[in-house]
N, C-alpha and C positions, 0 to 999 in steps of 0.2 A: 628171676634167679632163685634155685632152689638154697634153701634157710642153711643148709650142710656148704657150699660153696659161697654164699656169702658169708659164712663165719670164718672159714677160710680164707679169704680176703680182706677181710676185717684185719682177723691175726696176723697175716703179712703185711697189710700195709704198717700196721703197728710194730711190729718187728721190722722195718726199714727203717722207721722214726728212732731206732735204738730202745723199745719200749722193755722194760723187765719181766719176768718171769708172766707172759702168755699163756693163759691155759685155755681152752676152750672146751665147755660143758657140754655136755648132752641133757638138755632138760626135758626133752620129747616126752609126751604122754605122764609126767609128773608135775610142769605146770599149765596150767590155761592160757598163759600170758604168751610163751615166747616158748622155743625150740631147742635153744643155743643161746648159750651166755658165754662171751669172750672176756676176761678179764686179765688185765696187765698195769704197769705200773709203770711211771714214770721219778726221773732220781728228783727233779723240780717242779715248779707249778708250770713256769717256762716250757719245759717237756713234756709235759702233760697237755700243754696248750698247741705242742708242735707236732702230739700221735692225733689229738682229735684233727688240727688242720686236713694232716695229712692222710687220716682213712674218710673223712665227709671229700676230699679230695679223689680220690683214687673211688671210693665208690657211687660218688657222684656220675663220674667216668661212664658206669652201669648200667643209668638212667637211674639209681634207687637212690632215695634221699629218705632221709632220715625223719620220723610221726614227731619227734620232739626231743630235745637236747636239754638235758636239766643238769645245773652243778657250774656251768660254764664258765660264771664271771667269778668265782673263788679259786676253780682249779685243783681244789683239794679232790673233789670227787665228781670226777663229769659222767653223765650216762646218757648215752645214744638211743635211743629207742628207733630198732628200723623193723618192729612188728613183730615177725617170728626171730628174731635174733637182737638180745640185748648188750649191748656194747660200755662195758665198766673201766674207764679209767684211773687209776688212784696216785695221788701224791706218793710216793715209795715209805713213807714212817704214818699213812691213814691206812693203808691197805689192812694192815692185820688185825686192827681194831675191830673192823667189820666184816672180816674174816668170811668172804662168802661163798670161800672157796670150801671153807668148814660145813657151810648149810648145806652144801650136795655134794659131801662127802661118799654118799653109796650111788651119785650119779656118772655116768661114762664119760671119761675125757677123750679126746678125738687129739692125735699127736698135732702141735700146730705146725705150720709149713715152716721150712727150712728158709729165712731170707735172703737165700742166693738164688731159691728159684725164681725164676721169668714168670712162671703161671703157676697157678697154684691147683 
């Protein structure tokens, strides 16, 4: 699955969980690590534990599973690692703290999908 459509899936299946303010980065050719950073929020830890369910769910689906899950058993801040796309959950009052939306500021958002669509 190319790294541009798994972010895209990512941020839908997060956006069916009810997940907040989805944005998805373009980090292509600025870092080494990853391509595409998806970041959203959830209003509880509860929420948070029910966008990760449900995108390790839906892109499980894909055959693609995720290199490593860290943040998991707090909740406040989960992160997905599936290689070229990093997957940021936040409790909705840690999010701004770590602001990482601020660190790639001059990089390209990619509009996320609508959660009514069927495919993204």
């Amino acid at each position: 699955m190319e790294p541009k459509e798994l972010a895209l899936l990512i941020a839908k299946s997060a956006l069916d969980k009810q997940a907040l303010s989805v944005e998805i980065i373009n980090i292509e050719g600025k870092a080494s690590y990853a391509d595409f950073l998806v970041i959203c929020s959830g209003r509880t830890v509860r929420q948070v534990e029910a966008i990760i369910d449900g995108v390790e769910s839906d892109v499980k689906k894909e055959k693609v599973y995720p290199l490593g899950v860290e943040g998991r058993q707090n909740g406040e801040w989960v992160l997905m690692d599936y290689g070229d796309v990093i997957f940021h959950v936040f409790e909705d009052n840690k999010r701004g703290f770590y602001d990482l939306e601020g660190l790639w500021i001059d990089a390209l958002r990619v509009p996320p999908p609508d959660s009514s669509d069927k495919k993204s």
